[in-house]
NUDOKE-504355 format. One line per 5 residues: number of its first residue (from 1); for each residue x, z, y of C-alpha. Coordinates in Angstrom, 1 decimal. Each point is the difference from the previous one (the first is absolute). Example, Ala and Ser with C-alpha at 12.3 -4.5 7.8 and 13.67 -1.06 7.14 Angstrom:
BEGIN
1 = 12.3 7.8 -4.5 | 1.4 -0.7 3.4
//
This chain:
BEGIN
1 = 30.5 -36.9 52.0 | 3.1 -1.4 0.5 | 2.8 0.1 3.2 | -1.2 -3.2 1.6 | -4.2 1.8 -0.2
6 = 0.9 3.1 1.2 | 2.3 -1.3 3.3 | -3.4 -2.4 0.4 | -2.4 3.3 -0.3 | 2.2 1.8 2.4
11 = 0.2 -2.5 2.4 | -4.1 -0.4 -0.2 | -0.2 3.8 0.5 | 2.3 -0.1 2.7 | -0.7 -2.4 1.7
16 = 3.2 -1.7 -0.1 | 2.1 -3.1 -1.2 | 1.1 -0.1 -3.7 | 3.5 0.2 0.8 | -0.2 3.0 2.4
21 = -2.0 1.9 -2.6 | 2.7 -1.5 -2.3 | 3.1 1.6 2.1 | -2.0 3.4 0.1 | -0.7 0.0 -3.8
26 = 3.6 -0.6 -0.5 | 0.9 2.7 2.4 | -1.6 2.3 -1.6 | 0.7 -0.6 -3.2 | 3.6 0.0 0.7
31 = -0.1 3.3 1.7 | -1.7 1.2 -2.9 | 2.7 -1.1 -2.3 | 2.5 0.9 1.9 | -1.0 3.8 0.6
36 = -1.0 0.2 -3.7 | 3.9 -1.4 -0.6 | 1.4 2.9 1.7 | -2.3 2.3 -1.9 | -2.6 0.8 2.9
41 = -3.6 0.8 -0.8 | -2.6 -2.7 1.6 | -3.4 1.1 0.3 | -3.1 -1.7 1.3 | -2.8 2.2 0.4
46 = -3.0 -1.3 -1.9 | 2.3 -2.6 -1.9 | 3.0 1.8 -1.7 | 3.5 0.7 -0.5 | 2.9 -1.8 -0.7
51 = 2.8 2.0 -1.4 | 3.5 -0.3 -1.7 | -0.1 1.7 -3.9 | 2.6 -0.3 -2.2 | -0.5 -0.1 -3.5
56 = 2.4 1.6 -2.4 | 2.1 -1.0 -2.7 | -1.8 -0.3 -3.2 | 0.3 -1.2 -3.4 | -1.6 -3.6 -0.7
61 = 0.2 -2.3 -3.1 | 1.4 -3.6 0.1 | -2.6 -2.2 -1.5 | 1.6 -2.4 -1.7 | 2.0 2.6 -2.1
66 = -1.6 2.6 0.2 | 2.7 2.2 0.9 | 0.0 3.0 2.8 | 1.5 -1.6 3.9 | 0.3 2.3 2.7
71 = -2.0 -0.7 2.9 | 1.8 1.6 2.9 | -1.3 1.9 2.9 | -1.5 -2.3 2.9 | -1.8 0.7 3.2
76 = -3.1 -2.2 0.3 | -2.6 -0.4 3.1 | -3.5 1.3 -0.8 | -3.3 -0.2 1.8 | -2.7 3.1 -0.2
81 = -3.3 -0.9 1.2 | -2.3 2.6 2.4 | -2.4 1.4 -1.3 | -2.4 -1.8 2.2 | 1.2 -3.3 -1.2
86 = -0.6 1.3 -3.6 | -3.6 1.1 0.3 | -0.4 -3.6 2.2 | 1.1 -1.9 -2.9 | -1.8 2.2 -3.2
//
């Protein structure tokens, strides 16, 4: 399912016009990204989390010589799915 599906699905749910249901899909997803920017925890009951990890620096190889690179420390969004929503989709 792509953007343009889902905003159509919402607005059949809803009840609405595609580009309402487009503005609140974007709304959302722009709060989520921005509270996940400034490193605050989004949960959804029954969906999941969205959080902020950061990954530490680590020792990689460069492929085309073979030779160890540094890969240095980054912080990098992650999603963590309910348990609900794992048992729904096993």
């Amino acid at each position: 399912m792509n953007k343009d599906e889902l905003v159509s699905a919402i607005a059949a749910k809803t009840g609405t016009t595609k580009r309402s249901a487009e503005e609140m899909l974007k709304a959302v997803l722009d709060t989520i990204r921005d509270a996940v920017r400034d490193g605050d925890r989004v949960t959804l009951l029954g969906f999941g989390s969205f959080i902020l990890r950061e990954r530490n620096e680590r020792i990689g190889r460069n492929p085309k010589t073979g030779s160890e690179i540094t890969i240095p420390r980054r912080k990098m969004p992650k999603f963590v799915p309910s348990k609900e929503f794992k048992h729904l989709v096993e």
